[in-house]
MIGU-630558 format. One record per residue (C-alpha): residue number from 1; x, y, z; residue in three letters. Coordinates in steps of 0.5 Angstrom, whole numbers, plus 500, padded with zeros to 3 digits. Layout:
<atom NUM; <X; Y; Z>; "ALA">
...
END
This chain:
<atom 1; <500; 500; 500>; "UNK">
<atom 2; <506; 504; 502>; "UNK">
<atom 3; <509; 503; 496>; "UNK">
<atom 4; <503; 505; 492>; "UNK">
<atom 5; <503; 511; 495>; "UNK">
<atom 6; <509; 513; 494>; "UNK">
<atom 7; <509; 511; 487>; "UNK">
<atom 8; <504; 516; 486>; "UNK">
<atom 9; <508; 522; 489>; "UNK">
<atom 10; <514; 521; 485>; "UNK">
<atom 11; <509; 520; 478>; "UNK">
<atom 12; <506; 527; 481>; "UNK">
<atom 13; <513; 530; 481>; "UNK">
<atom 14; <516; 528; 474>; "UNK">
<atom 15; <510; 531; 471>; "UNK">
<atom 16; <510; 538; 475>; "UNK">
<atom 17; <517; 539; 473>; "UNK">
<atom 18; <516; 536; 466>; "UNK">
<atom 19; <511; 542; 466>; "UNK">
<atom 20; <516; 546; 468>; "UNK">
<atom 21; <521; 545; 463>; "UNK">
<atom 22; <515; 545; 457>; "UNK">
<atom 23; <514; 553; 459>; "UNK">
<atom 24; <521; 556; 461>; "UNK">
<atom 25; <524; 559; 453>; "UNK">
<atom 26; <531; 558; 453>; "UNK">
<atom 27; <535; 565; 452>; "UNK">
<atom 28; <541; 564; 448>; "UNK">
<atom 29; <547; 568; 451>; "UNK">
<atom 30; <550; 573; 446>; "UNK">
<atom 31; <557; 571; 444>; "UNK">
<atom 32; <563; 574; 450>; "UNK">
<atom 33; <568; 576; 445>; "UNK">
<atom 34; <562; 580; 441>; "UNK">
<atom 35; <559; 585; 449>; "UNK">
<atom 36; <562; 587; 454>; "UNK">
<atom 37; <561; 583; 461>; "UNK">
<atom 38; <560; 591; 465>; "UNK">
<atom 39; <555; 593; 459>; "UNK">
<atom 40; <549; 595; 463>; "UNK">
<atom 41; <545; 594; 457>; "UNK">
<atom 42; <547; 587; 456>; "UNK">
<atom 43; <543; 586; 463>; "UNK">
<atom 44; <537; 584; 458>; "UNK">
<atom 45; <540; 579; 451>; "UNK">
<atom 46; <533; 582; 447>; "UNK">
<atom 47; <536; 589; 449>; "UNK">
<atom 48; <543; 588; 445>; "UNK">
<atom 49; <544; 587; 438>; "UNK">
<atom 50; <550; 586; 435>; "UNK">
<atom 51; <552; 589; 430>; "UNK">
<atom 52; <556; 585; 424>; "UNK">
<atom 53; <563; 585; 427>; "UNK">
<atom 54; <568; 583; 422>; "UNK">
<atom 55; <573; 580; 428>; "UNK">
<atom 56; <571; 578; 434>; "UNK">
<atom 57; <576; 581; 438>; "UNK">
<atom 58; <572; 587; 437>; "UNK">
<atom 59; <566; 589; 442>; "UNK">
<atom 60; <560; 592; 438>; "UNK">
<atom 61; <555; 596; 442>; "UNK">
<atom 62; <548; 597; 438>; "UNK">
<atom 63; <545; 604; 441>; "UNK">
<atom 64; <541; 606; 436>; "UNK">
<atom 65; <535; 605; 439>; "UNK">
<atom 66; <536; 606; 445>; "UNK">
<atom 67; <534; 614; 448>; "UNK">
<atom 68; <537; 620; 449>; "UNK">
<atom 69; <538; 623; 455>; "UNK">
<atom 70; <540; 630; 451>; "UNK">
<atom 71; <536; 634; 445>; "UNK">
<atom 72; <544; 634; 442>; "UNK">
<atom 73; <544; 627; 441>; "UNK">
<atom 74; <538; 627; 438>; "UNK">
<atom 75; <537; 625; 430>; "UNK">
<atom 76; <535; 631; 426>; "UNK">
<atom 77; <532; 628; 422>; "UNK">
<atom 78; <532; 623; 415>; "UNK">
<atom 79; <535; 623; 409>; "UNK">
<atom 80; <536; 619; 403>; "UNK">
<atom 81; <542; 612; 403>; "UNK">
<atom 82; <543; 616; 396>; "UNK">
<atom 83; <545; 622; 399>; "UNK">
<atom 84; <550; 619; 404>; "UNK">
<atom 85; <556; 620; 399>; "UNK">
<atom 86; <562; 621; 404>; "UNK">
<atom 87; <564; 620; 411>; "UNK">
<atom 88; <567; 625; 416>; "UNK">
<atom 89; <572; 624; 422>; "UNK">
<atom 90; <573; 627; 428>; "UNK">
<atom 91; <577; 626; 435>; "UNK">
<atom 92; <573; 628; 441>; "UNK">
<atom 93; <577; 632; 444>; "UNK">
<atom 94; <576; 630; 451>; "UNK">
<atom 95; <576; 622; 454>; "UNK">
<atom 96; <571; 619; 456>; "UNK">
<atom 97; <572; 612; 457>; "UNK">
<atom 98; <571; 605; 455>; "UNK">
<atom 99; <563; 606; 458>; "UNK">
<atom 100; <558; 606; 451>; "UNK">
<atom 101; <553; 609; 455>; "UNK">
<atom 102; <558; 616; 456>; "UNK">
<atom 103; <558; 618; 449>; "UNK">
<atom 104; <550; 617; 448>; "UNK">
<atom 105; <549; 624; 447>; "UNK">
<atom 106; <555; 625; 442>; "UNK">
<atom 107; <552; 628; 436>; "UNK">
<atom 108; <555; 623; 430>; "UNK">
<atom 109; <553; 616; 428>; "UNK">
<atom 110; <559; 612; 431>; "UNK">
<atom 111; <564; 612; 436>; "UNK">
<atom 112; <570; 609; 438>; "UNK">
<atom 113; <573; 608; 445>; "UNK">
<atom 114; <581; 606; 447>; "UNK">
<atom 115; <579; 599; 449>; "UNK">
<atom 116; <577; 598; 442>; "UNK">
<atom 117; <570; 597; 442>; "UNK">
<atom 118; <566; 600; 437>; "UNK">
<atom 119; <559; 605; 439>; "UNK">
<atom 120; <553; 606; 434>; "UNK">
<atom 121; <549; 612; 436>; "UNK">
<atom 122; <544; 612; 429>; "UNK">
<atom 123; <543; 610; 423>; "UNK">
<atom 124; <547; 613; 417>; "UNK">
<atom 125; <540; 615; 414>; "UNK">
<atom 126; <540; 620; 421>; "UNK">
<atom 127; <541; 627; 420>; "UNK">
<atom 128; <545; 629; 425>; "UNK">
<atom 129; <549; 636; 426>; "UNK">
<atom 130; <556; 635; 426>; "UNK">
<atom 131; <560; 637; 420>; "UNK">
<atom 132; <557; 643; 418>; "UNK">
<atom 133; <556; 643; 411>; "UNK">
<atom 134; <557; 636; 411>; "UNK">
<atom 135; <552; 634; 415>; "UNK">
<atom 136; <547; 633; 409>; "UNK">
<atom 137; <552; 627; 406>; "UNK">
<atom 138; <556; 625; 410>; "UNK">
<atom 139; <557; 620; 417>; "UNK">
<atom 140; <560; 622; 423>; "UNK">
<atom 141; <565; 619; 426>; "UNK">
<atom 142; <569; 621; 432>; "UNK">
<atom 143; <575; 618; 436>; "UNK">
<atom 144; <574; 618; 444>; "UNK">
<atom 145; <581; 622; 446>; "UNK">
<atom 146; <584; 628; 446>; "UNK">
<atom 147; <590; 629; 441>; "UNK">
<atom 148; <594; 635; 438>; "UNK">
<atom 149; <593; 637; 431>; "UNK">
<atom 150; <600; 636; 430>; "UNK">
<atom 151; <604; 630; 433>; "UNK">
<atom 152; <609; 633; 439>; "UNK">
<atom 153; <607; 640; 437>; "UNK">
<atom 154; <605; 644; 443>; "UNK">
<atom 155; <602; 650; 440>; "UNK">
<atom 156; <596; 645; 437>; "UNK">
<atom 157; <594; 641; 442>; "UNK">
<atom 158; <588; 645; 444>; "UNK">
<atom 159; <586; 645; 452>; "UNK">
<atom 160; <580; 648; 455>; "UNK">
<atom 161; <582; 656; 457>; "UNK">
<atom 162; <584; 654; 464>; "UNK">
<atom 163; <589; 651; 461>; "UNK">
<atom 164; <592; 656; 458>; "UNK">
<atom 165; <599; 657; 461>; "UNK">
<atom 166; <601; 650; 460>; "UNK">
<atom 167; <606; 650; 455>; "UNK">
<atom 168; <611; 645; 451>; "UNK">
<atom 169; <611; 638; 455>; "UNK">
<atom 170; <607; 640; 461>; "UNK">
<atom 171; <601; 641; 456>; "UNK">
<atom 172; <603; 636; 451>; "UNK">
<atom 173; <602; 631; 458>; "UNK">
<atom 174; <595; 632; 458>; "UNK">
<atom 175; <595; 629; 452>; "UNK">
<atom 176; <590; 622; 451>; "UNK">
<atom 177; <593; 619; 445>; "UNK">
<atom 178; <588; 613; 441>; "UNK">
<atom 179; <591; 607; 441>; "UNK">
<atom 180; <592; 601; 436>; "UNK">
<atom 181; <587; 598; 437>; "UNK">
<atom 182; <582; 604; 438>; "UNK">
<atom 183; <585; 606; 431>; "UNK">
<atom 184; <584; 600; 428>; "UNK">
<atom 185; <576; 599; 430>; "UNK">
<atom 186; <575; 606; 427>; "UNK">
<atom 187; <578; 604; 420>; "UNK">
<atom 188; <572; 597; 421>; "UNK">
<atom 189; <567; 602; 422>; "UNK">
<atom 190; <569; 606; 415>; "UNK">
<atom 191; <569; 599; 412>; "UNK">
<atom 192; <562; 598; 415>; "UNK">
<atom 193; <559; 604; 413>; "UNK">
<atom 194; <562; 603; 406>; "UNK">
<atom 195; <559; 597; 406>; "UNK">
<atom 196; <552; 599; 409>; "UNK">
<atom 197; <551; 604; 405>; "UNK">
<atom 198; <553; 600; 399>; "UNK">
<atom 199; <548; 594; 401>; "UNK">
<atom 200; <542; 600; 401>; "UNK">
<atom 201; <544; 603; 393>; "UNK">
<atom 202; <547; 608; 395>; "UNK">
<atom 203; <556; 609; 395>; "UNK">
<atom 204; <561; 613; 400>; "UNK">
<atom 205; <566; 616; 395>; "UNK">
<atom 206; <569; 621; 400>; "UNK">
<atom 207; <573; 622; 407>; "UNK">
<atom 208; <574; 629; 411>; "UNK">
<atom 209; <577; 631; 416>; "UNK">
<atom 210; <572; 635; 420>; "UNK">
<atom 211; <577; 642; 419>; "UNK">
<atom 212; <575; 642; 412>; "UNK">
<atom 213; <568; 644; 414>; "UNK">
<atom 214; <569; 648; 420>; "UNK">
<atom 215; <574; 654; 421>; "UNK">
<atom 216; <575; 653; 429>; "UNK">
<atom 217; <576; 645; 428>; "UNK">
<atom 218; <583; 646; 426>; "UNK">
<atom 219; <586; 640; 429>; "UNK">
<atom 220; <580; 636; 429>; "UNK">
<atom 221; <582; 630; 428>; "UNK">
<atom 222; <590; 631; 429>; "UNK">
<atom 223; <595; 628; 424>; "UNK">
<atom 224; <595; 622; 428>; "UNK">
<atom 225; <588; 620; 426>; "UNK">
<atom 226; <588; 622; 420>; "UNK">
<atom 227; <595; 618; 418>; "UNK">
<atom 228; <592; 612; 422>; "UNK">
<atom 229; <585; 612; 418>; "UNK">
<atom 230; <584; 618; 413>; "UNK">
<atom 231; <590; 615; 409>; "UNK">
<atom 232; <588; 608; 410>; "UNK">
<atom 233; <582; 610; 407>; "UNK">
<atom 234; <585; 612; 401>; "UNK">
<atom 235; <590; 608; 400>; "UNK">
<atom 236; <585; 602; 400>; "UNK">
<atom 237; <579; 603; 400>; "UNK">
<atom 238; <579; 608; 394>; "UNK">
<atom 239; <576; 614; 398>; "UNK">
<atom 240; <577; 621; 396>; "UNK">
<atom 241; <579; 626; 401>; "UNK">
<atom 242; <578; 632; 397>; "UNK">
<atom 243; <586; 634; 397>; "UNK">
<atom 244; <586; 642; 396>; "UNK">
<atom 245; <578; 643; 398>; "UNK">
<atom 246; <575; 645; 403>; "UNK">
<atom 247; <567; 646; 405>; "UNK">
<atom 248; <567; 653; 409>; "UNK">
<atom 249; <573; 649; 413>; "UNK">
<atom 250; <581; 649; 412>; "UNK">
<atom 251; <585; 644; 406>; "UNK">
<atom 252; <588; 638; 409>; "UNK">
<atom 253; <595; 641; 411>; "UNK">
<atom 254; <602; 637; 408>; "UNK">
<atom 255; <604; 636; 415>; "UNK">
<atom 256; <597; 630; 415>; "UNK">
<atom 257; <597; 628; 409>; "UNK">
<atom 258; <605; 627; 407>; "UNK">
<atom 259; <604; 630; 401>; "UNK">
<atom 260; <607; 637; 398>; "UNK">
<atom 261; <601; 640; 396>; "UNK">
<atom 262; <603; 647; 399>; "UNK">
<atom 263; <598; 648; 404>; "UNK">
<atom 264; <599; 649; 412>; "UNK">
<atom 265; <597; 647; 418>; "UNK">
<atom 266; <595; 654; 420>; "UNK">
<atom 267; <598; 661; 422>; "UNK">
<atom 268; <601; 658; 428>; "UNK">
<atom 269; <605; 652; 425>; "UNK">
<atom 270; <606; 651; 418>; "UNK">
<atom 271; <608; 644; 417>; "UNK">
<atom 272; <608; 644; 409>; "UNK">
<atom 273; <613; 640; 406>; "UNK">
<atom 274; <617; 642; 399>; "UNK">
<atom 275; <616; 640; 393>; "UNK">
END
């Protein structure tokens, strides 16, 4: 009788954790080389995309959807995948961090932080305010760092104003150099937005710097970046920099480029290169 009874409590159990089972979805967890562990949004698999990592050394963090805590991060508007004719890149001038979150607000398209990861902010059909007249055509990029304009230059390296009597080493020390790795997430994200753009029937032809659209950025993004990634772009996507051009900015200066084109960095550094 005993055996009986017991019998009926353990068939009774089976079937209740059966049902269990039958009514728990199985969440597959996103790849560990693909999202940062600290990633406060990768709490939640449903609230984190990857987006088409080209090496998985390197962590892609989908923000696009995610809101706004300021209007100036804020798309707007759209615009059409046949007007994307050109991507623009920037350094950020300040540091903020290896935290995707901090750099919600920056008001461009993508972001690369020092560790490498790479930051999607909006869609390349995004209107965002950026670059000035570059803004209807072109991509943002930006560089979490703060570089010189002209490498080892002290009088190039802009510095808010409280920082004006720092001169030579002193200011150049206060300096937040990109990394190789940093450099080499940004030249994946120009090939992914070359590709991007291109999968929606539109082309990417142009590379700029950000000094040629705006007078008062004229170490944005510095020699450093521009030789790490603007030349790439050159040399192996076949992009064009506009050498010489400028869109109510400065010409690239042939202390970037290493070409002699004749054209300075600016009244306080000259930096041609003869001919």
């Amino acid at each position: 009788m005993k055996l009986q009874i017991y019998t009926k409590i353990l068939s009774s159990l089976f079937k209740s954790l059966g049902a269990i089972k039958a009514n728990v979805k199985e969440r597959r967890p996103l790849p560990k080389d693909d999202v940062s562990e600290d990633d406060p949004i990768a709490e939640e698999n449903e609230k984190v995309i990857v987006n088409k990592p080209t090496e998985q050394e390197f962590v892609w963090h989908d923000l696009k959807n995610v809101p706004r805590t300021k209007e100036r991060g804020e798309s707007k508007g759209d615009r059409d995948w046949k007007n994307i004719t050109g991507i623009t890149i920037h350094q950020t001038a300040c540091q903020f961090g290896n935290n995707p979150q901090r750099v919600l607000n920056v008001p461009v398209h993508g972001v690369t932080l020092s560790d490498g990861s790479i930051v999607l902010l909006h869609k390349p059909t995004d209107y965002m305010y950026h670059a000035g007249a570059l803004n209807k055509t072109d991509i943002g990029i930006e560089l979490s760092c703060n570089v010189p304009g002209v490498e080892g230059v002290a009088e190039t390296f802009w510095l808010p104003k409280k920082y004006k009597h720092l001169k030579g080493e002193e200011r150049l020390a206060r300096a937040s150099l990109p990394t190789e790795k940093q450099l080499e997430a940004t030249k994946r994200l120009i090939k992914y937005y070359v590709d991007e753009v291109a999968e929606n029937g539109g082309k990417i032809k142009y590379i700029h710097a950000h000094r040629q659209s705006s007078k008062s950025r004229v170490a944005d993004p510095g020699e450093q970046i521009w030789k790490a990634v603007g030349e790439w772009a050159v040399e192996e996507l076949g992009l064009d920099p506009h050498y010489g051009w400028t869109k109510g900015g400065l010409p690239l200066p042939d202390v970037w480029t290493g070409k002699a084109n004749g054209v300075r960095y600016s009244s306080k550094y000259d930096g041609r290169l003869k001919k």
